[in-house]
C-alpha positions in Angstrom: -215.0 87.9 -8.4 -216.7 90.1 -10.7 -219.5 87.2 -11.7 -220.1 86.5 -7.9 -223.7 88.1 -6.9 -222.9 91.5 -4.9 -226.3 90.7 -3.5 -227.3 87.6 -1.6 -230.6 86.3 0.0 -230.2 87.9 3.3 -229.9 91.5 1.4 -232.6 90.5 -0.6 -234.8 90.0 2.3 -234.2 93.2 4.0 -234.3 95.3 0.5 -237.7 93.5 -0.4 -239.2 94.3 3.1 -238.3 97.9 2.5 -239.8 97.8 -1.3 -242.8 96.3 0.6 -243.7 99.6 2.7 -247.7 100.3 2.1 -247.0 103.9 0.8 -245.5 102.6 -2.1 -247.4 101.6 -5.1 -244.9 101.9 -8.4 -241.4 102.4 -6.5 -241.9 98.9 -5.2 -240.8 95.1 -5.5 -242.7 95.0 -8.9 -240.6 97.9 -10.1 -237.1 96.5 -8.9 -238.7 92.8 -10.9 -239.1 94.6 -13.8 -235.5 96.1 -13.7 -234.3 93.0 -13.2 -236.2 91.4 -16.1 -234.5 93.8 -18.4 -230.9 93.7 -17.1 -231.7 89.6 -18.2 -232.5 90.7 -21.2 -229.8 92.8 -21.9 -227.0 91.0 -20.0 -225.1 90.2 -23.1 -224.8 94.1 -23.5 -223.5 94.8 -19.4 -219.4 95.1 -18.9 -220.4 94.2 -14.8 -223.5 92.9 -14.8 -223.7 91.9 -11.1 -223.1 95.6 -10.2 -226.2 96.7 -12.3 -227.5 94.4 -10.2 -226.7 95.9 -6.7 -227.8 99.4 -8.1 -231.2 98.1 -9.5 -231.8 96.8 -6.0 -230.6 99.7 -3.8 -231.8 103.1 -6.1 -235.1 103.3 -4.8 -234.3 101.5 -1.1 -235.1 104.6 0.6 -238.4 106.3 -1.1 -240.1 109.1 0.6 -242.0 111.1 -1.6 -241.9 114.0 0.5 -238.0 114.1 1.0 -235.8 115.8 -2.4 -232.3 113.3 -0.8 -233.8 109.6 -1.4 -231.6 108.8 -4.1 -228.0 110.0 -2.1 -229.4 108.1 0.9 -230.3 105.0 -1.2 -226.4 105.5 -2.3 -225.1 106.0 1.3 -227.2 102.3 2.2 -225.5 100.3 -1.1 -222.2 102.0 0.5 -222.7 100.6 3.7 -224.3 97.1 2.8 -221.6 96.4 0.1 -218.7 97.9 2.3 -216.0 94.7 2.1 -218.4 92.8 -0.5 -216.7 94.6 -3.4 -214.0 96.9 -4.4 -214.3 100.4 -3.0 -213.9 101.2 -7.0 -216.8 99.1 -7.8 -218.7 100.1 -4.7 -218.1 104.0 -6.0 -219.7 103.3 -9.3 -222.7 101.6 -8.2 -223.4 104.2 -5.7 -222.7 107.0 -8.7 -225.6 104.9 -10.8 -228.0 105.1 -8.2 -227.0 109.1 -7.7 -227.7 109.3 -11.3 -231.2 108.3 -10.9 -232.2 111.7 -9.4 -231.7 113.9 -12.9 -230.9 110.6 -15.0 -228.1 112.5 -16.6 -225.7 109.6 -17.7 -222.7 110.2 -15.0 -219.2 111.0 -16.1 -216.8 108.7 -15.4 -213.8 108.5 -17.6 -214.1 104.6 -18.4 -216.2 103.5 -21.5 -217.6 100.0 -19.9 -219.1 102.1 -16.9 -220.6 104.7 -18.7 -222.2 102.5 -20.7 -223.0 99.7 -18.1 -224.8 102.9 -16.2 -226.8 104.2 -19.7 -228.3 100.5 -19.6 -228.8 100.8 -15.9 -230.4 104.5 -16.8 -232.9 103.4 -19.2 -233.8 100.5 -17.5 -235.3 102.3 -14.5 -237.3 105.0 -17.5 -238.3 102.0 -19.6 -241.7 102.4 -18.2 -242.5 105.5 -19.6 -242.6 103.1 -23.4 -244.7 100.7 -22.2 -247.9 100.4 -23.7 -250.6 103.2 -23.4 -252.6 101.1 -20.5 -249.6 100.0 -18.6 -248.0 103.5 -18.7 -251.3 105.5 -17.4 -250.9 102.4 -14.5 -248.1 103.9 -13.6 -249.3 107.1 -13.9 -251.8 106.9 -11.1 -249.4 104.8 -8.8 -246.9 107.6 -8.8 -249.7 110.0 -8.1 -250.8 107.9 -5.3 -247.2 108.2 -3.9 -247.7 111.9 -4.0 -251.7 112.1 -2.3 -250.6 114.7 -0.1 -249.7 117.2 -2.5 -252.9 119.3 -3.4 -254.4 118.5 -7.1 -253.3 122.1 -9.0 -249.6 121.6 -7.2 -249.0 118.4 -8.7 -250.2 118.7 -12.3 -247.7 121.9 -12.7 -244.9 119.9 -10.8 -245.6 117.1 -13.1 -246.2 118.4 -16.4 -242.6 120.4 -15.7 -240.9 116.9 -15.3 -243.1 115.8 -18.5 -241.5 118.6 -20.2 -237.9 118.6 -19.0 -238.1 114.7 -20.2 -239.5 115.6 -23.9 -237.1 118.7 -24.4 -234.2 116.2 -24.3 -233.1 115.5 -27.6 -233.5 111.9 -26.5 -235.3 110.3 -23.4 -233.0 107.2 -23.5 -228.9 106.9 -23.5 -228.5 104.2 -25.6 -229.5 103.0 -29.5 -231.1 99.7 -28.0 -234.0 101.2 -26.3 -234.4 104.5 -28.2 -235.1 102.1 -30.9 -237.7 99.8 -28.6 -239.4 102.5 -26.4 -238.5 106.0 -27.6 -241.4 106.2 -29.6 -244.0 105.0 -27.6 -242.3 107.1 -24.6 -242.7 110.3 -26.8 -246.2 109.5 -27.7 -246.9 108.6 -23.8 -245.8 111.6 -22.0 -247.4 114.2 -24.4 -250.7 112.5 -23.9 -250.1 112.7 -19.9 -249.4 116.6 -20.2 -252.3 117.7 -22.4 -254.3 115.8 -19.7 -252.5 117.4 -17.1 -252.6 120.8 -18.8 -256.3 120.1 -20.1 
């Protein structure tokens, strides 16, 4: 039960079509690809791999750059799509992951495997901010794209704060495997964005 995919080709289809939307140009197919790519990688390391899975797919399902609730109504779809497709157990902790993704605080939830099946999950979805200098200032301009409504001084001070609230943490990422692989870089990526921002 637990190995059986949680999400098949028809919910593929209709999650990819919403990933597809023309206003998006990072929270898109390529991102969820990437997620993917690294929950591969590190599947060895994932107690319920499958349900990583589901919440890679559905965190960023409803993205509307002008709204502050896309990540409890991304959780309120995986609900409703997964409802009789898994445990309501397992159904609570994927939607609790893709909750999470709104502070990226790791969520508390009293059972080791989880907790650490949703600091993978976690870090997957901020493993761009390690990437290298070029791909990262990609990103950079996508997610600025996402925002072009919101006037130029407006978005450098709302974005250098979430710079800042990322580099005050005593660490970006939850777990030893990619503080080791993209703290670094991560560190070195954000201050350059700021003192651009701030320049």
């Amino acid at each position: 039960m637990e190995n059986e995919p949680l999400i098949n080709d028809v919910l593929k289809t209709e999650l990819s079509a919403l990933y597809q939307a023309g206003d998006r140009h990072y929270h898109s197919i390529v991102h969820i690809e990437a997620m993917l790519a690294l929950a591969g990688e590190y599947r060895r390391l994932l107690h319920d791999p499958e349900a990583v899975k589901a919440a890679i797919w559905f965190h960023d399902a409803i993205y509307d750059s002008r709204a502050k609730d896309n990540e409890a109504k991304s959780a309120d779809l995986a609900k409703k799509k997964l409802a009789g497709r898994a445990s309501p157990d397992r159904i609570a902790r994927i939607a609790a992951m893709i909750d999470a993704t709104a502070t990226h605080q790791l969520p508390q939830f009293g059972n080791e495997k989880a907790t650490s099946d949703a600091a993978l999950f976690l870090d997957m979805d901020l493993a761009i901010l390690g990437a290298e200098p070029g791909v990262f200032d990609a990103y950079e301009k996508a997610v600025r794209r996402e925002y072009g409504w919101v006037e130029e001084p407006m978005w450098r001070a709302g974005r250098a704060a979430v710079l800042k609230s990322f580099l005050a943490r005593p660490h970006i990422f939850h777990t030893a495997e990619f503080r080791q692989r993209f703290e670094p870089r991560a560190r070195q990526n954000l201050e350059r964005s700021l003192a651009a921002l701030e320049g």
